[in-house]
N, C-alpha and C positions, 0 to 999 in steps of 0.2 A: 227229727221230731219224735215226741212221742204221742201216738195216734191211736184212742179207742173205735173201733171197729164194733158193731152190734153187729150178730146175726151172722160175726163170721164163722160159722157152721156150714153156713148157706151159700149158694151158688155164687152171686157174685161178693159176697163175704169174704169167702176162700181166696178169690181170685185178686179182690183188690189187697187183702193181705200179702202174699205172695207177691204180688208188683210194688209192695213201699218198703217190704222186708227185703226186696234186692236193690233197691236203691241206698239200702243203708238206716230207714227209720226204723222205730222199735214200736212194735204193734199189742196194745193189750185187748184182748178178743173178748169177747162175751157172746153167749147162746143158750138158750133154755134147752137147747137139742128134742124140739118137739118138731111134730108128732111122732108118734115109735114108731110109724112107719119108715119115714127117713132117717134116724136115730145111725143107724150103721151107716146110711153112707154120709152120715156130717160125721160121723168121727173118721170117717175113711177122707174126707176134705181134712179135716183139723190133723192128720198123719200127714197129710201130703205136703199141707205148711210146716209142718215142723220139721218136714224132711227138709225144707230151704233157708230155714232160720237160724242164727246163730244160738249161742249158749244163751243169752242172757237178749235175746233180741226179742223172744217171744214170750209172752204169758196168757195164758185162760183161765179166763173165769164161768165155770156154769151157773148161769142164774136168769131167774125170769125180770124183764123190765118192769113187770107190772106190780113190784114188791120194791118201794119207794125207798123201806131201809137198806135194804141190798144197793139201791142202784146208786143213794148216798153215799154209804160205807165203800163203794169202787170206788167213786170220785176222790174221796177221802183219805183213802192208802194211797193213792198212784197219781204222780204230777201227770197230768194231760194237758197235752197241748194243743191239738184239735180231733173231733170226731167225726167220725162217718158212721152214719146212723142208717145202718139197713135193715133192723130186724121187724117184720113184721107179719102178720097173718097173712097169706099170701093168697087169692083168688078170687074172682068177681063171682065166678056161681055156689060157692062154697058157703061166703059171707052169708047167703040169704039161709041159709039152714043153722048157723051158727055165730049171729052176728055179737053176740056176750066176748066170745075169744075174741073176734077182731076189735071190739071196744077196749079189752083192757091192752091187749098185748098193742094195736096201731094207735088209739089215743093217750091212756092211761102211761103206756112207756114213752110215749115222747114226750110228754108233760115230765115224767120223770129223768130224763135224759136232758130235759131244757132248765130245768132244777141245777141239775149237776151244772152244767155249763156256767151258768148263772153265776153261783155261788163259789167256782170252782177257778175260775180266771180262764176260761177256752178262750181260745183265739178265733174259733171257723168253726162250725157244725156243717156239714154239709149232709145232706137226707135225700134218701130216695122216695120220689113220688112217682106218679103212673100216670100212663096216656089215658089210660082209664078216666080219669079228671074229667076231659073234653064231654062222657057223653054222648049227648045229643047234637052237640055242638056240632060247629057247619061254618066252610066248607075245607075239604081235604087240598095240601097239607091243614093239619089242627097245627095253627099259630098259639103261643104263649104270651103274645097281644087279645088276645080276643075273650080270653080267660076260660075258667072250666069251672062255672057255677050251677051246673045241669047234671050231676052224675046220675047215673044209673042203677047203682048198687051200691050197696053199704062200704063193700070194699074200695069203692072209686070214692064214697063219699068220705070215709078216715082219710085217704088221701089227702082230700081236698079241705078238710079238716085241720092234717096238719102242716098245709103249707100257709094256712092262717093262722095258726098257735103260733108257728114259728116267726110269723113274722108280729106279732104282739108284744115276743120279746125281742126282737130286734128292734122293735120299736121304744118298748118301755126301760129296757135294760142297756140297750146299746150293742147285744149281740150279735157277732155279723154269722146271717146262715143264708147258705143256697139250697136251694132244689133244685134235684133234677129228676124230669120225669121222661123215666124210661116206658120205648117201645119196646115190647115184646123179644128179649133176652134170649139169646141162645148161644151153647157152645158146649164144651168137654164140662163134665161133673155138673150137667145142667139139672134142673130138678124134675123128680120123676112125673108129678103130675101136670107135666108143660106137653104141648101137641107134641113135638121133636121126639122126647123121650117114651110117649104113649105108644106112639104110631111104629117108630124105629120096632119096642118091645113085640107087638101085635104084630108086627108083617114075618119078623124071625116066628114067631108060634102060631103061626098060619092062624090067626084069630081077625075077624072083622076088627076093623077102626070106624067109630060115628064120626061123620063128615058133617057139620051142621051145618044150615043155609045152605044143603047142597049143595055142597061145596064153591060154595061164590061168595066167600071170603074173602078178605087179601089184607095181609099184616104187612107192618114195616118190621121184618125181623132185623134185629142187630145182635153181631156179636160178640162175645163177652168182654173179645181183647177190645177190641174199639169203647164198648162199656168203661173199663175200668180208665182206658186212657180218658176219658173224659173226667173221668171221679177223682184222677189226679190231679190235672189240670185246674179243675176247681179248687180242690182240698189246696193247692199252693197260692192263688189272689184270692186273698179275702177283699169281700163286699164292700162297699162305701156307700154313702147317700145318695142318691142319683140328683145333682144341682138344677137336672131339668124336670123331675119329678113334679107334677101339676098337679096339684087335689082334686082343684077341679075337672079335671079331664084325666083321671085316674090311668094308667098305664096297669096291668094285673099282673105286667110278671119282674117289674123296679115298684123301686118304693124310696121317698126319705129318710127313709131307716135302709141299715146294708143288709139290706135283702134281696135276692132274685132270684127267680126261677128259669129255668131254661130246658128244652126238649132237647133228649141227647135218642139219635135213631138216624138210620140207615138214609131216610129221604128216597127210598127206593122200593115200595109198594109189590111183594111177592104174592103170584095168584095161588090158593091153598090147592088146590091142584098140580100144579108146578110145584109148587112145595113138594106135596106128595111123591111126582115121579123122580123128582131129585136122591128123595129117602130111597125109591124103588130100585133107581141105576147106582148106589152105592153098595147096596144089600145083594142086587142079584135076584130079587126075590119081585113078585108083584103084592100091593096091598087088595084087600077084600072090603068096598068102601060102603058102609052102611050108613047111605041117604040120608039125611036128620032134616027138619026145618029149622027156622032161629032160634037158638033161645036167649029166656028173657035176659035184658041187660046186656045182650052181645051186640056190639060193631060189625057191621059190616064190610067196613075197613077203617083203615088206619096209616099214618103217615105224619112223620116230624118235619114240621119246619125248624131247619136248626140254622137256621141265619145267626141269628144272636151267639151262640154259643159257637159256630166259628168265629165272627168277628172277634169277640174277648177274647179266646182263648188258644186261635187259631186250633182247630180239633177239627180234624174232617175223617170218615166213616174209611176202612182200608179192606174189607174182607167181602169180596163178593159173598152172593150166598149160598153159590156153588161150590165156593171153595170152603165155605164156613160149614157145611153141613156136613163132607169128607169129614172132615176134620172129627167134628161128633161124632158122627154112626164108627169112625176108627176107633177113637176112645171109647167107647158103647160097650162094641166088639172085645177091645182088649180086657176092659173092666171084666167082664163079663165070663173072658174066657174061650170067646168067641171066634170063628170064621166069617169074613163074605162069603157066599155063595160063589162058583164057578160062575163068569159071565160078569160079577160086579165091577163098573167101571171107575173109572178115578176124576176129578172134579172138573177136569180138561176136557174129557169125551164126554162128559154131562151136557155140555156145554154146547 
């Protein structure tokens, strides 16, 4: 197939390109490469793909989503065959300071991606959405029955934004698109401003880490590879009508149109404490935890029901996250240039 990718710059961009380019598909990438804070390390991702891609298997294009003749004129050169649609303004406490960026770049580019598709002949969009969606919502596991009409933040509400765009035109068009809404992501070439890569950075330079809700957290983290295998898995059965689909009794994550959404995460609840000493026995090092209370718009936990998404598509989570976190602070280290400390132990004596 040949398979647009948005956003593969970006952490799981990278990753899911890199997993359809070894399978043999030919991947056309797109990326605004913002902010210039991570600017070097998405071109240090977009090397790293190109380091595993054929002559003619790979193409990039830099461009922003939110500039409709651009995202036209991609559609337009290049037969596509289905999309995976990850780029967007990424974080819940960020959005409230800058919520313009996440309008054009989370609404404005999906509108413009759903365009293309449209007019373009796709076969599959599949889109990243976020636990974030839930909320307020209640009780943990957050079901994808239950819906996520309560967000919290601007960031959660684009989200939830556009897994109703998406499904207007799977409805009026006949498009089929999935979502999936990821828990809390983590793994090698992860993004700088995720806990994992703060905290890892902060304990190497003996600097405090903020611990918010002192620290009585607890995320469902998942890891990248379990991520992207679910993103394939999708991207290859596209959607149908659901024949049992009820108006009256709405179902929020099927629809009569081929749409659905579905939570792809761990099912396994890490306390942010444990988290922490996890980073601490890889590094060697101890962190310095600067007490915080909530802030606004934060979960104080978090956790996928992913019934649905095994039964379709038989997809179950494979990476402890003992072992998934080795694995990071290793890459961290190497990127970096780095040593463990004397005394760092490995994911088995974690354990």
């Amino acid at each position: 197939m040949r398979v647009l990718i948005t956003g593969i710059a970006g952490f799981i961009g990278a990753h899911t390109a890199i997993r359809l380019l070894a399978r043999g598909d030919s991947v056309i990438g797109v990326d605004a490469l913002d902010p210039p804070e991570t600017r070097l390390l998405k071109r240090h991702r977009l090397r790293h793909i190109r380091s595993t891609a054929g002559d003619t298997a790979f193409q990039f294009h830099k461009a922003d989503l939110g500039d409709t003749g651009v995202v036209e004129d991609l559609f337009r050169r290049n037969h596509i065959d289905r999309v995976v649609h990850l780029a967007a303004a990424a974080g819940n406490r960020e959005s409230a300071e800058d919520p313009h960026t996440y309008a054009r770049s989370n609404l404005l580019g999906t509108l413009n991606i759903l365009e293309g598709c449209r007019h373009h002949g796709v076969a599959h969009l599949v889109y990243a959405s976020s636990s974030s969606v839930y909320g307020s919502n209640g009780p943990l596991p957050f079901s994808p029955h239950v819906g996520g009409d309560h967000p919290l933040t601007f960031y959660a509400a684009s989200k939830r934004s556009t897994e109703l765009m998406t499904h207007s035109y799977a409805h009026l068009f006949g498009l089929p698109c999935t979502g999936l809404r990821f828990f809390t992501v983590y793994g090698p070439w992860g993004r700088p401003d995720m806990a994992l890569c703060r905290f890892t950075k902060a304990i190497l330079e003996d600097r405090p880490i903020d611990v918010f809700n002192y620290g009585r957290h607890s995320r469902d983290f998942t890891y990248i590879d379990d991520i992207v295998d679910g993103i394939v898995l999708a991207l290859d059965q596209i959607p149908v009508a659901d024949p049992s689909f009820d108006p009256c009794h709405p179902d929020p994550c099927t629809s009569g149109a081929p749409w659905r959404v579905y939570n792809i995460g761990s099912g396994d609840p890490v306390d942010l404490m444990r988290f922490i000493k996890l980073i601490e026995a890889r590094l060697g090092r101890k962190a310095i935890c600067n007490m915080l209370p909530m802030q606004p718009g934060d979960l104080a936990a978090t956790c996928a029901d992913t019934t649905d998404l095994e039964r379709d598509f038989g997809w179950k989570p494979k990476t402890r996250i003992e072992d998934g976190i080795v694995r990071f602070v290793d890459w961290y280290l190497d990127y970096h240039g780095l040593e463990p400390a004397v005394g760092a132990i490995t994911a088995q004596a974690a354990t």
